[in-house]
C-alpha positions as semicolon CSV with decimal commas, in nm:
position;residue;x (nm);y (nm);z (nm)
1;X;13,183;17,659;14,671
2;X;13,506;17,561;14,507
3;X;13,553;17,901;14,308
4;X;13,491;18,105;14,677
5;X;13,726;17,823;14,866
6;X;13,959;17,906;14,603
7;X;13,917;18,296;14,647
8;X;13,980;18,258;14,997
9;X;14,299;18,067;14,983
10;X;14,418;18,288;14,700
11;X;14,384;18,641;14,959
12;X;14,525;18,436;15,211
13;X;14,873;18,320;15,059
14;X;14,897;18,698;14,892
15;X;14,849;18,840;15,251
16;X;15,113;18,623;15,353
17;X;15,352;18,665;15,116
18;X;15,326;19,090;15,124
19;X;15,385;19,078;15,529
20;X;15,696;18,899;15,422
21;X;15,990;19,119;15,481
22;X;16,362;19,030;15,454
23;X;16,628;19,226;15,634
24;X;17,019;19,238;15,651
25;X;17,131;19,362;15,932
26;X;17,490;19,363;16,153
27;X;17,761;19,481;16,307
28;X;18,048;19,666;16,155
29;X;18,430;19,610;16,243
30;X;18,764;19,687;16,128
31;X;19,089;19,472;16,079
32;X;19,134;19,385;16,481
33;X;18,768;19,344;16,535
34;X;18,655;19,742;16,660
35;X;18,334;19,793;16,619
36;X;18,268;20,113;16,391
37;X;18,045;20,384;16,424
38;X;17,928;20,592;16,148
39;X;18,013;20,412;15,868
40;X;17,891;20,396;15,527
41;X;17,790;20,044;15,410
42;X;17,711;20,002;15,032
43;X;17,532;19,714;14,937
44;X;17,599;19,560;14,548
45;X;17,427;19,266;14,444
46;X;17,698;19,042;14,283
47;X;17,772;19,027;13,923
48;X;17,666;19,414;13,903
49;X;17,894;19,699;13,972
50;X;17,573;19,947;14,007
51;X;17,503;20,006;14,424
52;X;17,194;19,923;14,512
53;X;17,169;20,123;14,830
54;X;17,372;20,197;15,084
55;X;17,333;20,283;15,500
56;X;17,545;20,452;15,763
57;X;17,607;20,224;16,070
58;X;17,487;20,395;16,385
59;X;17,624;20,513;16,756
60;X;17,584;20,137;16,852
61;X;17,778;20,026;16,581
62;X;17,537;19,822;16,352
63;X;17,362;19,902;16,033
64;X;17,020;19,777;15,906
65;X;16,903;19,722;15,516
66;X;16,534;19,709;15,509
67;X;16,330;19,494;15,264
68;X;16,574;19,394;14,956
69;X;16,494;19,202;14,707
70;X;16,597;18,807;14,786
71;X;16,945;18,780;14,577
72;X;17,294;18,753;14,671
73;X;17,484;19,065;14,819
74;X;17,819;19,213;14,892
75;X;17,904;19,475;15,095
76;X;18,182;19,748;15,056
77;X;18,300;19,975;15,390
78;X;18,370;20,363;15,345
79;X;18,474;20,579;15,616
């Protein structure tokens, strides 16, 4: 009973932590606070100089990374 109470809370808390998705997401601006559209945002994780992966913001102005790795970001602006 243990062992299959134990099974069961193990599938559980894996389920859980694979629906788990993490998203950065916002709104890009210039200098005097106009909102861009089209431009590229590359995303760096700090203390590496290799991009990690990098989006274009859209018509509407905002941009979307989907599912990164937890770890601390920054963010360059092309146009």
């Amino acid at each position: 009973m243990k062992f299959e109470l134990l099974t069961l809370i193990t599938a559980l808390f894996i389920t859980a932590v694979s629906v788990v998705q993490n998203t950065i997401n916002g709104t890009i601006i210039d200098t005097l606070e106009t909102p861009l559209s089209f431009a590229n945002i590359i995303l760096y994780e700090v203390g590496k100089e290799e991009a990690i992966t990098g989006v274009i913001s859209n018509d509407n102005r905002t941009y979307v990374f989907e599912n990164p790795a937890n770890g601390t970001y920054r963010f360059y602006r092309l146009l």
